[in-house]
C-alpha positions in Angstrom: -6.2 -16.5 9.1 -7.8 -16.7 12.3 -5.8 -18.0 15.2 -2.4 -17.5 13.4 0.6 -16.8 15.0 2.9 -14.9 14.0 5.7 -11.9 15.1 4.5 -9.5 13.1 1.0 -9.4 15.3 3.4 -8.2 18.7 4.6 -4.8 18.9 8.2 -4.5 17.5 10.5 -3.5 20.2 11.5 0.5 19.6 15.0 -0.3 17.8 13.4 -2.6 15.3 10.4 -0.2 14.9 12.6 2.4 14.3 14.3 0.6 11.8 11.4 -0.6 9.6 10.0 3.0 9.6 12.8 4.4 8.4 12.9 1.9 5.5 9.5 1.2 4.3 7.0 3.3 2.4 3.7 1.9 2.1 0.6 3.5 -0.5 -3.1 2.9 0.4 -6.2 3.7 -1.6 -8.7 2.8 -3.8 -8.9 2.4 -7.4 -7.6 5.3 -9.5 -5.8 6.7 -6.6 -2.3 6.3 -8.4 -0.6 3.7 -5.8 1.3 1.9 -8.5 2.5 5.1 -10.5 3.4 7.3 -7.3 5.0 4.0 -6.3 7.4 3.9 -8.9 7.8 7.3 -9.2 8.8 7.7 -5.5 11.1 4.6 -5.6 13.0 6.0 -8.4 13.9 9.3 -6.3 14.8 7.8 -3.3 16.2 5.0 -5.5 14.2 2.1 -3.3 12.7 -1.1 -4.9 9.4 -0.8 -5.7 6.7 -3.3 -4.6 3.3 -3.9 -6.0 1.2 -6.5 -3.1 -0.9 -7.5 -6.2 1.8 -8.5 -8.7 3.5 -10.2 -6.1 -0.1 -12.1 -5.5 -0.1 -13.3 -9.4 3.1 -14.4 -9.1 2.8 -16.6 -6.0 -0.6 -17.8 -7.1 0.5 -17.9 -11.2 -2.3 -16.4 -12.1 -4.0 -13.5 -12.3 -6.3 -12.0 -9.4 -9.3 -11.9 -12.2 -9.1 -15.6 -12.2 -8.4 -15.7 -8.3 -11.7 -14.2 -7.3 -14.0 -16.5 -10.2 -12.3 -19.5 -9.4 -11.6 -19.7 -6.3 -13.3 -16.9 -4.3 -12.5 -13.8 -2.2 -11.3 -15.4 1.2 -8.8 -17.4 -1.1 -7.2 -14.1 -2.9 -7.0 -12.4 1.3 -5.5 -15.1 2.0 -2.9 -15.2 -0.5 -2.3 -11.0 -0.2 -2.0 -11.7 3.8 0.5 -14.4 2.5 2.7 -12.1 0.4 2.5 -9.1 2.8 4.2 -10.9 5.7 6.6 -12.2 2.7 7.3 -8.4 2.0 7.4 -7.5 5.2 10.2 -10.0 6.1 12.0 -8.9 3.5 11.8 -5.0 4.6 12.7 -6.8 8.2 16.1 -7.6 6.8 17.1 -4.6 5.7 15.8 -3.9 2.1 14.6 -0.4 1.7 11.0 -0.6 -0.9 8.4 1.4 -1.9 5.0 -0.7 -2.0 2.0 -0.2 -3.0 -1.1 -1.6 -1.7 -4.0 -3.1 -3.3 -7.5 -1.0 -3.2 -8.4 -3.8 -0.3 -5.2 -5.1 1.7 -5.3 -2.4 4.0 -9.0 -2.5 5.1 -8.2 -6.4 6.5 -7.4 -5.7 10.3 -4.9 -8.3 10.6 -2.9 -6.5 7.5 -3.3 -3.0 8.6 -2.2 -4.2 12.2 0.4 -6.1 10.7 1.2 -2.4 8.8 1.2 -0.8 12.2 3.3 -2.4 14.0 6.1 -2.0 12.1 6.0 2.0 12.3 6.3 2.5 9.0 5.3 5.4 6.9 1.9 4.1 5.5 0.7 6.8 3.0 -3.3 7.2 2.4 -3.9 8.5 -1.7 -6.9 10.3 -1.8 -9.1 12.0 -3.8 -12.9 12.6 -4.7 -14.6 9.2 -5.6 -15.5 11.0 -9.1 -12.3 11.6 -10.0 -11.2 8.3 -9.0 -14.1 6.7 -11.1 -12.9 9.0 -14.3 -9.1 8.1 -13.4 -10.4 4.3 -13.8 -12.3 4.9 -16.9 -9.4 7.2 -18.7 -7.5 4.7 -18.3 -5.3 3.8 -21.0 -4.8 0.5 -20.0 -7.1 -0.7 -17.5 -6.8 -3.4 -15.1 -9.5 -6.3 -14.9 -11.2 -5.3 -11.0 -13.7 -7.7 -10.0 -15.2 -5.2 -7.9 -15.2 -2.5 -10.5 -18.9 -2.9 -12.2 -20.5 0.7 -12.7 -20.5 4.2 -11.0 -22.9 3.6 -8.3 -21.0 0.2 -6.9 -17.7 1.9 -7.2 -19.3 4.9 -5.3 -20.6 3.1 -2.7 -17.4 0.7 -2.2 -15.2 3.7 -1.9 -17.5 5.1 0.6 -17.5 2.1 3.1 -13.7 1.7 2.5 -11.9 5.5 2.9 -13.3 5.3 6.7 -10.1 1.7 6.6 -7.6 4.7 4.5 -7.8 7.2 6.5 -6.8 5.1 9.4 -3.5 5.1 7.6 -0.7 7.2 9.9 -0.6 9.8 6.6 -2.8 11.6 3.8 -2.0 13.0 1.0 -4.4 14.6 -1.5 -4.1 14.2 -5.0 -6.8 15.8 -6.6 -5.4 17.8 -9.2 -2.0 17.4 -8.5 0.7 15.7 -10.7 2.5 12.3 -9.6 5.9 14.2 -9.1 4.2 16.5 -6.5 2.7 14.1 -4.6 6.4 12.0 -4.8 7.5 15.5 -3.4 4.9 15.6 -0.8 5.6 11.8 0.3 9.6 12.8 0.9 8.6 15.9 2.6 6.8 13.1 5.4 9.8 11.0 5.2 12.1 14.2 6.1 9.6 14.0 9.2 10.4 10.8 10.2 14.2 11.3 10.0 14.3 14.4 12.1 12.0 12.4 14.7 14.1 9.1 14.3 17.7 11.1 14.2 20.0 12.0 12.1 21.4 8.7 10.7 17.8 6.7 10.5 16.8 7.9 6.7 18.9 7.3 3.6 18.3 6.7 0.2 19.8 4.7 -2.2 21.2 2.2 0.1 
């Protein structure tokens, strides 16, 4: 990916930022932080599309990411996540209103999370304690194949070296203890933000 170019890499000029911040939600975190669920959850009340970067990976690719990373290798699957995040991003670009939600390592590569960035949208950091991520995972009623996902300590230490990358993100929200319509409620509440920052007409739902 080096050497690309690409738009997305120059700093949107304010009307375009505006626009894209006011239309884009995007969730961060790591495993068992609840991306996907809050995701859907939050796109049904504002009544956005709802975006998951991984599924939209499988279905470029036709395959799953399992298989990506045996047969073909970790630089192959950022590739193809870079790939369908400027995809998305275009699509946000011409004025499609989504919710997305991140995989655990999309937004630790710096030419995503600059991509991210510069479009001034709301990017929203899940967090919570690395234990109760790990039991999340492992109460899982139907979990999800993670090549990286091995044992306690590995998860442990992989969370460690990545929540430096999430709490980069422009927000945080913790949701330890909390259920996914509070944390939907505590997402909104940011977007409210952004609308009295961006003016009156900048935030609507349902469009």
């Amino acid at each position: 990916m080096a050497g690309r170019q690409d738009s997305w890499h120059q700093p949107e000029p304010p009307a375009e930022r505006s626009h894209i911040l006011t239309r884009a939600v995007f969730l961060v975190g790591f495993m068992g932080s609840g991306k996907s669920s809050v995701g859907r959850a939050l796109s049904r009340r504002l009544n956005w599309r709802f975006e998951d970067l991984d599924d939209r990976v499988q279905a470029r690719e036709n395959r799953a990411i399992a298989d990506i990373f045996r047969d073909s290798g970790e630089l192959v699957f950022r590739q193809a996540e870079h790939a369908a995040l400027l995809e998305l991003l275009a699509e946000v670009k011409a004025s499609t209103p989504v919710v997305a939600a991140l995989g655990g390592g999309a937004f630790i590569q710096p030419e995503n999370a600059e991509l991210l960035n510069a479009t001034g949208a709301l990017i929203v950091f899940l967090d919570a304690p690395g234990s109760e991520l790990w039991q999340r995972c492992r109460n899982d009623e139907q979990p999800v194949e993670r090549p990286l996902q091995k044992d306690p300590k590995q998860f442990g230490d992989l969370y460690e070296t990545r929540r430096p990358h999430y709490l980069r993100a422009r927000s945080r929200v913790d949701t330890s203890g909390k259920t996914i319509e509070s944390i939907v409620t505590e997402i909104i509440s940011l977007l409210e933000i952004d609308k009295i920052q961006s003016g009156p007409d900048a935030f609507q739902q349902g469009e």
